[in-house]
N, C-alpha and C positions, 0 to 999 in steps of 0.2 A: 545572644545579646551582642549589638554592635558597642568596644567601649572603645575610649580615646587614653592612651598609653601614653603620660607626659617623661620623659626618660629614658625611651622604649629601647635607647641602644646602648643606655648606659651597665654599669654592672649590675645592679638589682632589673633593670627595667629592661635586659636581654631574656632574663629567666621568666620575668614574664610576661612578656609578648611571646614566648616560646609555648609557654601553658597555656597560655589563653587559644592559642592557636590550633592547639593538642585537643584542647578541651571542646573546642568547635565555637568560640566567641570570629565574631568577626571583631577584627583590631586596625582603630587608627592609630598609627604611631607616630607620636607629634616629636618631631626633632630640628635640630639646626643643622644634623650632617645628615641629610635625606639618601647620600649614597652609602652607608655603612650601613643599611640596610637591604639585604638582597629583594627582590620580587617573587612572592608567592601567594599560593590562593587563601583565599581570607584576612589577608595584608594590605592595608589603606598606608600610604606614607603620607602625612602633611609637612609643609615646611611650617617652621614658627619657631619664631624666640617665645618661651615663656610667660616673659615678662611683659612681651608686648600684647596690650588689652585683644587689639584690633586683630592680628594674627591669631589668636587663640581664639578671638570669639570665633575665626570665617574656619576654622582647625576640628573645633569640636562637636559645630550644628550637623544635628541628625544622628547622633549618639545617645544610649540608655546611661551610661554611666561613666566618670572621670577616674580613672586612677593615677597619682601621682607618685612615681619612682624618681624625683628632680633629684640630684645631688649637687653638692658644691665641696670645694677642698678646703682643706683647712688653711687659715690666712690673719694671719696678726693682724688686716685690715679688716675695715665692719664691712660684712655681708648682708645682701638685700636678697639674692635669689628665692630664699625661701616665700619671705613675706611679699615680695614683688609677685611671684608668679601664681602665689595666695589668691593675693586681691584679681590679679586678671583673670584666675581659673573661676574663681565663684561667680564674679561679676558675668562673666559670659554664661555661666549655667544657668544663672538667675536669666537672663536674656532669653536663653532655648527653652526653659521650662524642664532644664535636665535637673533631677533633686540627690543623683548617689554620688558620692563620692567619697574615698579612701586616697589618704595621704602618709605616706610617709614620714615620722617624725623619730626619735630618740626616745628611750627608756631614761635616758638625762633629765629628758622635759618631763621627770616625776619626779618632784623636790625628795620626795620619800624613799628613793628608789636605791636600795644595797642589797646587794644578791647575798644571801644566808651563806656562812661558810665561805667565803672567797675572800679569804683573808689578803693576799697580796693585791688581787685585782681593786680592792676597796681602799686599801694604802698606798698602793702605789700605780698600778697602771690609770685609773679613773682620776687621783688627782693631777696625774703626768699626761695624759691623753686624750683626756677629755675635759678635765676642768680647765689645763691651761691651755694645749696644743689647741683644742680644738674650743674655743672659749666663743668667740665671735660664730662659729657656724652654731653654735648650739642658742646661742641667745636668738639670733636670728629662727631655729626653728621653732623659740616660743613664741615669738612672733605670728609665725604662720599659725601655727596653734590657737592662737588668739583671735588673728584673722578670719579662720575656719568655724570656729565657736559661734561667733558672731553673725552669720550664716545661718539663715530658715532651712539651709542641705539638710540630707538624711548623709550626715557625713560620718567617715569614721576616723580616727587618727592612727596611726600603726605605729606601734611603738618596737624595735626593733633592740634586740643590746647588742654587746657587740660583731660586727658582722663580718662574716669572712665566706670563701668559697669551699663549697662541694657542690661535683658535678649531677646531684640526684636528690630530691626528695626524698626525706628521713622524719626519722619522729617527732615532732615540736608538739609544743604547748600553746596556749593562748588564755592570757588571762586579762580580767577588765585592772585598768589604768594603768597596770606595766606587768612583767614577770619578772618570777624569782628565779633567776638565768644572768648569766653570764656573756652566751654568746649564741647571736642565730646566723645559720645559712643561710646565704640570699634565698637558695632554693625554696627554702622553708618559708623563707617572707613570703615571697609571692605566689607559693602555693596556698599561703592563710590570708591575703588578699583576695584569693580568686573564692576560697571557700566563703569569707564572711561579704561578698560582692550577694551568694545567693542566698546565705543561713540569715544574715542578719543578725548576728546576736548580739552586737556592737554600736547597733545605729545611736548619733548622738555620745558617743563614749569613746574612751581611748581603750585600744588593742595591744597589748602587751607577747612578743611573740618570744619565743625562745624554742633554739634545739635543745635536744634530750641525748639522740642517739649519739650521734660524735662532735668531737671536740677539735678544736684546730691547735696548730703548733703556734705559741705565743710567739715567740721570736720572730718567726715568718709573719704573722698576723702584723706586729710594730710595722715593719720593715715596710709592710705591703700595705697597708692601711692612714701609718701616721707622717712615714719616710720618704716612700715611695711615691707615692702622689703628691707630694707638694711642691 
């Protein structure tokens, strides 16, 4: 399957352009820094801002399917990336007659959403790190969420909770509208992107992912997640 990879050099959208590539997809990888990514077989590099209609539409024709790995940092100021690069992704699919796509969004964006038994993460890192620190990205990924809905796509939304690194595919979960989790591996993301790209069991629905196998060091995760990037 040839897909178009929006993020593709970012931190979830390295691991999967990595899989996708493993797996034998051919992969365009839509970015603004076209040299951070090296040259290999089965690797298309386009340039493009997200957000701009006209680059994304000329980025993505002649592709089976969109995935979007987009991120933004967290910012006291209002964010558009999410809902911006929404509307230009769709609109151009609608254009080529491309109908899959899987988006990236937050287990946030499930008003319902309290992981069983996480009693600190529920009192205190969620309304420190996500309700406040992170208050503007997240509104904004309802946004897109909204944006995407609203779309004839065979789209999926990927609800993710919190996310941190290991170098390898491990055990996760997926479940419809969010999971009962705590925290997923990127790895894990994008290896349950590339699976429900072919199973479908999500189409039209939000995807909820979460790791099982291991857990990451909270402190480290703050630092590197809430800190560290901004």
């Amino acid at each position: 399957m040839r897909i178009a990879v929006f993020g593709a050099n970012g931190a979830t959208g390295s691991h999967l352009t990595e899989q996708a590539l493993a797996a034998g997809h051919q992969v365009v990888a839509v970015t603004r820094r076209p040299g951070s990514l090296p040259e290999r077989p089965g690797l298309t590099v386009a340039v493009a801002d997200a957000t701009d209609p006209a680059a994304v539409d000329a980025a993505i024709g002649g592709t089976d399917a969109v995935l979007s790995a987009l991120g933004a940092r967290f910012s006291k100021e209002s964010i558009s990336t999410y809902s911006a690069s929404a509307t230009a992704i769709t609109e151009a699919m609608a254009h080529h007659g491309i109908k899959r796509l899987l988006a990236i969004s937050s287990s946030i964006a499930d008003p319902d959403w309290q992981p069983t038994g996480a009693h600190f993460f529920n009192h205190v890192l969620d309304p420190l790190v996500n309700r406040r620190l992170g208050r503007t990205l997240h509104e904004d990924m309802r946004r897109m969420e909204d944006v995407i809905r609203g779309t004839g796509l065979d789209w999926t939304l990927v609800r993710p909770s919190g996310l941190f690194e290991h170098p390898a595919v491990t055990d996760y979960r997926t479940e419809r509208t969010s999971a009962d989790g705590v925290f997923t591996a990127r790895a894990d993301l994008a290896a349950s992107m590339l699976r429900e790209l072919t199973e479908r069991r999500y189409v039209r629905a939000a995807m909820g992912v979460i790791t099982t196998a291991v857990k990451p060091n909270i402190a480290k995760l703050i630092w590197n997640e809430a800190v560290k990037k901004k």
